[in-house]
C-alpha positions in Angstrom: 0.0 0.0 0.0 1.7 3.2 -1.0 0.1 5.0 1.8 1.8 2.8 4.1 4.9 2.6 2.6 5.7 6.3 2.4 4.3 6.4 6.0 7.4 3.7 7.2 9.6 5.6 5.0 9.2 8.8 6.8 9.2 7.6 10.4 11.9 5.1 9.7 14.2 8.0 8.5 13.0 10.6 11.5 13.7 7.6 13.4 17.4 7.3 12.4 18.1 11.0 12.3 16.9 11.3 16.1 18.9 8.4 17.2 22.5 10.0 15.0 21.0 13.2 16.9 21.1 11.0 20.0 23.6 8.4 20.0 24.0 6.7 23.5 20.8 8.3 24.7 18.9 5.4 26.2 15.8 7.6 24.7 17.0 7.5 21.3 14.2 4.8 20.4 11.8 7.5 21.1 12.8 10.6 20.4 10.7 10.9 17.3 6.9 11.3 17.0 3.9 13.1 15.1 6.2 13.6 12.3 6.6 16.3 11.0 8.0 17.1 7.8 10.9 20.7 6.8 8.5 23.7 6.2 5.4 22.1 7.1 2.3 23.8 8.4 0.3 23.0 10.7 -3.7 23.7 10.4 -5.6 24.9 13.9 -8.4 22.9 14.6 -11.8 25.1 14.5 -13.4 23.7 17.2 -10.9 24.6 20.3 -11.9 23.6 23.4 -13.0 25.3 26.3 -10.6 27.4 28.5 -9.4 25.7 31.5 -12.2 26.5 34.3 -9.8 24.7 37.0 -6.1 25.7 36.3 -5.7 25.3 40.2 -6.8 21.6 39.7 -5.6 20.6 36.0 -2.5 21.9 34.1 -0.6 21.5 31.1 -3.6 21.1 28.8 -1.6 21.7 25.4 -3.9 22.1 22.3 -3.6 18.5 20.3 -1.6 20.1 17.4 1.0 21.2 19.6 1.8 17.9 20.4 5.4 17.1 18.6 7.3 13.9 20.7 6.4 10.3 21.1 7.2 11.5 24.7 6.0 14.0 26.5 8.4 16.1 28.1 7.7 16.7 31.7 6.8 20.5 31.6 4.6 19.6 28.9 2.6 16.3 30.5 -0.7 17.4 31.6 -1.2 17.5 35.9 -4.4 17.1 37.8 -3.9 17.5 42.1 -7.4 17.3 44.0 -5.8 18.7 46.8 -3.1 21.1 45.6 1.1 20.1 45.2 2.0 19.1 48.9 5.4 20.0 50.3 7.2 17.0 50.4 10.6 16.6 52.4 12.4 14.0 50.9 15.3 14.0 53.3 12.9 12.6 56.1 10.4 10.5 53.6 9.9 7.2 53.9 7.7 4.5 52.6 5.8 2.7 54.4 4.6 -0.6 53.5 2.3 -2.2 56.4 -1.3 -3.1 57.3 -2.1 -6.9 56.7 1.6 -7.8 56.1 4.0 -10.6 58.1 6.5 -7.7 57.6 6.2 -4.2 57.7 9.1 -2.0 55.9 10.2 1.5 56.0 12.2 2.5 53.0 14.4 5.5 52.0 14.1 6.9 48.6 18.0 5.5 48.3 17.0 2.0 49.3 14.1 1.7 47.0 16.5 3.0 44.2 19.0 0.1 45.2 16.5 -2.3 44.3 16.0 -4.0 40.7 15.0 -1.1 38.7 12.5 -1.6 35.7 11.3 0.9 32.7 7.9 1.2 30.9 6.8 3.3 28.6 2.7 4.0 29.5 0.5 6.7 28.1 -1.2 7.8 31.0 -4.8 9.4 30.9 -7.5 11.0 32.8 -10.2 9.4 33.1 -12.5 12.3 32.5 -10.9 13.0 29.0 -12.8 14.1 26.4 -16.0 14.0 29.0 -15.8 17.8 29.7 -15.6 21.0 27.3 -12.4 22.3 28.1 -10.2 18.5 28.9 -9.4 17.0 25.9 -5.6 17.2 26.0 -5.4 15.1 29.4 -3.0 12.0 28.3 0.7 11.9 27.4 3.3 9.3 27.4 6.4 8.7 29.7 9.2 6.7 30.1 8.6 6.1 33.4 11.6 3.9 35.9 11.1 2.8 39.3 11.4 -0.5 41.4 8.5 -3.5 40.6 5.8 -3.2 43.9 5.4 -6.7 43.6 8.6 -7.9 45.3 8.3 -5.6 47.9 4.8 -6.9 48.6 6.3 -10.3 48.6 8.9 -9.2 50.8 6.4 -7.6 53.0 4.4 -11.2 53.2 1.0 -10.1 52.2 -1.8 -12.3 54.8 -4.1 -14.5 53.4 -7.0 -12.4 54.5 -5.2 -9.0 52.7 -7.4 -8.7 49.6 -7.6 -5.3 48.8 -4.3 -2.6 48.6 -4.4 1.2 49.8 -1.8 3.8 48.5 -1.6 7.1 50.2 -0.6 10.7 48.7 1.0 12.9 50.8 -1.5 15.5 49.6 -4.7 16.0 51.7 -7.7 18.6 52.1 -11.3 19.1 53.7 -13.9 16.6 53.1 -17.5 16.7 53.8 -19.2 13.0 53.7 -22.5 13.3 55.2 -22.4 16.4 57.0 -19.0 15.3 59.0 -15.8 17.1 57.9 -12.7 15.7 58.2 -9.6 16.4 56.4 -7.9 13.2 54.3 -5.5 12.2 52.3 -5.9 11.2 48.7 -6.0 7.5 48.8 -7.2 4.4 45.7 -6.9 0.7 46.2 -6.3 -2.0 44.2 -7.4 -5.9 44.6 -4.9 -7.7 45.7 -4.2 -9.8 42.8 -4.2 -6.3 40.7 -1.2 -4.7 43.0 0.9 -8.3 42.2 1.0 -7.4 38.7 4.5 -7.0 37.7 4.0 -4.1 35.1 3.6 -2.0 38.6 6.1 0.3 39.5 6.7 2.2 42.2 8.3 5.1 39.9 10.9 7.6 40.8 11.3 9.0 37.1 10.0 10.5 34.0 11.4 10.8 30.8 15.4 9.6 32.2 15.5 12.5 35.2 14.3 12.4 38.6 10.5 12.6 38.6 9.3 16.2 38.9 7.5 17.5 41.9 4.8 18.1 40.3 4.3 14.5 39.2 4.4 13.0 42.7 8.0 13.1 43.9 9.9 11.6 45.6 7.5 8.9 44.4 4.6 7.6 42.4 2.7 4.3 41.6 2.9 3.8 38.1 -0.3 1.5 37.1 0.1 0.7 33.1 -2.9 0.0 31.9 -5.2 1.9 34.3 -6.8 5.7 34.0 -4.4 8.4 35.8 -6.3 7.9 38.8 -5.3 4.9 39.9 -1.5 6.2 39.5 -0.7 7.9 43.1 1.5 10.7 43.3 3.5 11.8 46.4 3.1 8.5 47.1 3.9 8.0 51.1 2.2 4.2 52.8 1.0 1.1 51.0 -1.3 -0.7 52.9 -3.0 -4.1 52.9 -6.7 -4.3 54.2 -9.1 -7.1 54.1 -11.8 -5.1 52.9 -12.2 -2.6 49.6 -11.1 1.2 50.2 -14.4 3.0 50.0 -13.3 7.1 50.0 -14.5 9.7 47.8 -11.8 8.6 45.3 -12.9 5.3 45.0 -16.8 5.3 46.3 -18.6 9.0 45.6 -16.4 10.5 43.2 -14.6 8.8 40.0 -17.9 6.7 40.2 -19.5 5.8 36.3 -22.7 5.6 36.4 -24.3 3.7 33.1 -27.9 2.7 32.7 -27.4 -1.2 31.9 -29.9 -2.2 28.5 -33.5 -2.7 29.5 -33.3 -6.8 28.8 -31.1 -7.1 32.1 -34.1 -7.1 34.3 -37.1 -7.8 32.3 -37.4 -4.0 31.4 -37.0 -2.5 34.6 -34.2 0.0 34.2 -31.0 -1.1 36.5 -27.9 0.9 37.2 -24.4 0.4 37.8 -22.3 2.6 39.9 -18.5 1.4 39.2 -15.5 2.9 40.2 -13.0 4.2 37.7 -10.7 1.7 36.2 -8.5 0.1 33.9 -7.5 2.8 30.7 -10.6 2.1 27.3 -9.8 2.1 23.7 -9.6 5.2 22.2 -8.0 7.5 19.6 -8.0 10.8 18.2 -7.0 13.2 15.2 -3.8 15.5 16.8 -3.3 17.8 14.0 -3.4 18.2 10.0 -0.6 19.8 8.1 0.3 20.5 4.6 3.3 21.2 2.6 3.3 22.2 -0.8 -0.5 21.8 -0.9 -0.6 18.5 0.3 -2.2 17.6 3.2 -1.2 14.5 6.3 -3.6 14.0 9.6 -1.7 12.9 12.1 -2.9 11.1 15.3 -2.6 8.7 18.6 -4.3 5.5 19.6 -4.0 3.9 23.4 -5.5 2.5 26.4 -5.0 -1.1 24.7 -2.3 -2.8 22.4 -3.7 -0.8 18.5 -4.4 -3.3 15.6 -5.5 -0.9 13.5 -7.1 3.1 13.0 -9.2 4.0 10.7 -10.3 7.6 9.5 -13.3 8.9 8.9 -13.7 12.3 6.4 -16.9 14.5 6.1 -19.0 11.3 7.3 -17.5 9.5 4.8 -15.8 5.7 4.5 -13.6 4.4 6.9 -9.9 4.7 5.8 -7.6 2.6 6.9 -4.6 4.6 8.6 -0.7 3.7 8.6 0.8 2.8 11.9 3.7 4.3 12.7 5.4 1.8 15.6 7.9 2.7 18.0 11.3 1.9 16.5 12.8 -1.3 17.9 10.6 -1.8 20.6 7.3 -3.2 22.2 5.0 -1.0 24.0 2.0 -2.4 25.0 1.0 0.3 27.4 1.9 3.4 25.0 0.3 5.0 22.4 0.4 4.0 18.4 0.8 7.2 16.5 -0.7 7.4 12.9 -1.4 8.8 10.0 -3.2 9.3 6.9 -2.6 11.4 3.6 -5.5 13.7 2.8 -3.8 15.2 -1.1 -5.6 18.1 -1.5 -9.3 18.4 0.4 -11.3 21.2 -1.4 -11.5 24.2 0.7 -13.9 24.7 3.6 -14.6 23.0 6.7 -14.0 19.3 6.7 -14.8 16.9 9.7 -12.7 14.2 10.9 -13.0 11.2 12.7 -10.7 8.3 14.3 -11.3 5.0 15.5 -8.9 2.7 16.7 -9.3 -1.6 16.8 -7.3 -3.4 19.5 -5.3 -6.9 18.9 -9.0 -8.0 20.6 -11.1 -7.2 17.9 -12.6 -4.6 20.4 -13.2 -1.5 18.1 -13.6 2.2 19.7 -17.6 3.1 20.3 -19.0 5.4 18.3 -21.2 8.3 20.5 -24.5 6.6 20.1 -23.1 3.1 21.0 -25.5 1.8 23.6 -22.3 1.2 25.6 -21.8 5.1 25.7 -25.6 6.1 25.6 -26.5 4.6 28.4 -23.7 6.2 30.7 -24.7 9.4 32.3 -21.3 10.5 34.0 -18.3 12.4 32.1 -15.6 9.7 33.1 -14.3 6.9 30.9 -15.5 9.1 28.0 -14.0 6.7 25.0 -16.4 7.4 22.2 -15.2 8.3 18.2 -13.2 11.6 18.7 -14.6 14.2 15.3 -12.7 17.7 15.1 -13.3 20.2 12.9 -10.5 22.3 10.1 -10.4 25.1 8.2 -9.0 24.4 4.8 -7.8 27.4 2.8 -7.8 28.0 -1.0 -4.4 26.5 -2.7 -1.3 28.9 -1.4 -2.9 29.9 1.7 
């Protein structure tokens, strides 16, 4: 497929011009992304979202066009804190790993460092992407390092009757549950048998540097796989209970609520309340460019390991995209960038759509899915993503 074919050309040489650029840069793999081609333009999408109602809340919401590396640079990777940055002293920190254990351990940032260190690459989103006006730029990829939890919780000796696992922030503010405030710390679980998965890290970088302050130094859980808020910054006691954390992060709030289809009970509507989890299928468009009067969409696809994308123009076909993988390695938790070349649209407005297919079959809903009709909360928002260009007359 031509298409194809000049897509893998073009990555494959940005690809070995970034790793000449970086030679002996462990990052060299990645270091190329959205690619972009000498004196192209980008377009600006026509439907730009919201402005940011919450900046004290959500940061580093970048327009999708803006987006130029596999890897998102730190300054540059979206932030949501609930209950503000806390100040963390990392001289006196320790981790704290007890509740329902045989052994309980207190670890310095140094002694968790000594320990086997381990990489993934994991495209980490918010699970209330795309489900509000102004948060559509909420996910970005890392190259996250830390030590595996699941040794330390074998160290530890988990009890038999430890089925569900807390982790604790540092970071804590004013509740009000039933008319009795209290002030807490931010705090999700996992089961048991979730926390032993050995893609968990207990991360102390991003990106090859010490992780940032503002993404939960001195350290984070890094869940692959799951929605941002599962992945605890400022991360401070791990704790085994024999019963299932229920806080506002994981009982009131972060809660989907879907009406389930009429056949499950004989007609009677029934709804499930379920707490946020692991990361859906989805993709989107991140910017169209042209040089010379030809025109390229460009996009991502995550929360799953990507078969395929297809693209959707003016309500359309479905075109198939070209993949462009990440040179010489695997990443099943990071996103597949794309693209698709557009020649020369006539001018006007022009609507496009993504959908990605996992290596399941699984294919991205569309908005009226029943899946996504029946849900009546903005979280795990993972329907078709349609934006919206401006095409100019040839030359401008």
């Amino acid at each position: 497929m031509k298409v194809g074919d000049l897509a893998r050309r073009t990555v494959l040489a940005q690809a070995s011009l970034g790793a000449a650029a970086l030679a002996g840069h462990r990052l060299r793999a990645l270091a190329w992304a959205f690619p972009m081609r000498p004196g192209e333009e980008v377009l600006a999408w026509a439907d730009q979202p919201a402005p940011n109602p919450v900046p004290q809340a959500v940061g580093n919401l970048p327009r999708w066009e803006q987006l130029d590396a596999y890897l998102t640079p730190a300054d540059r990777f979206f932030t949501v804190a609930h209950y503000g940055q806390p100040a963390v002293d990392t001289g006196a920190w320790r981790l704290a790993v007890g509740g329902l254990v045989a052994r309980p351990l207190s670890l310095t940032l140094d002694e968790l460092r000594a320990r086997p260190r381990q990489e993934v690459t994991f495209t980490l989103e918010c699970s209330g992407n795309h489900g509000l006006p102004f948060l559509t730029a909420a996910v970005g990829t890392a190259r996250w390092a830390g030590t595996p939890l699941a040794p330390l919780l074998a160290e530890a000796g988990v009890a038999a009757g430890g089925v569900e696992v807390v982790f604790w922030g540092a970071d804590a503010g004013e509740e009000d549950a039933r008319e009795v405030a209290t002030t807490q710390h931010f705090a999700r679980s996992l089961s048991a048998a979730d926390a032993a998965d050995p893609n968990l890290l207990l991360a102390y970088e991003m990106n090859g540097a010490p992780l940032p302050a503002a993404h939960g130094a001195p350290l984070r859980l890094i869940a692959p796989g799951w929605y941002g808020i599962a992945n605890v910054k400022w991360l401070t006691r791990v704790e085994v209970r024999d019963t299932r954390l229920m806080n506002r992060f994981m009982a009131r709030d972060y809660v989907t609520l879907r009406e389930e289809p009429p056949e499950t009970a004989g007609g009677a509507p029934v709804w499930a309340e379920t707490s946020v989890g692991r990361a859906r299928l989805k993709s989107a468009p991140a910017r169209v460019t042209r040089l010379n009067g030809h025109h390229r969409i460009v996009g991502a696809a995550w929360g799953a390991p990507i078969a395929g994308v297809e693209v959707q123009l003016d309500g359309g076909p479905w075109v198939p995209a070209a993949l462009a993988r990440t040179p010489g390695e695997a990443a099943p938790f990071a996103w597949t960038l794309w693209s698709l070349e557009w020649g020369a649209p006539a001018p006007g407005e022009h609507t496009i759509t993504a959908r990605a297919t996992d290596t399941a079959g699984r294919v991205q809903p569309a908005p009226d899915d029943p899946w996504l009709a029946g849900k009546r909360t903005y979280w795990e928002s993972n329907g078709q993503v349609t934006r919206r260009v401006l095409v100019g007359p040839p030359g401008r």
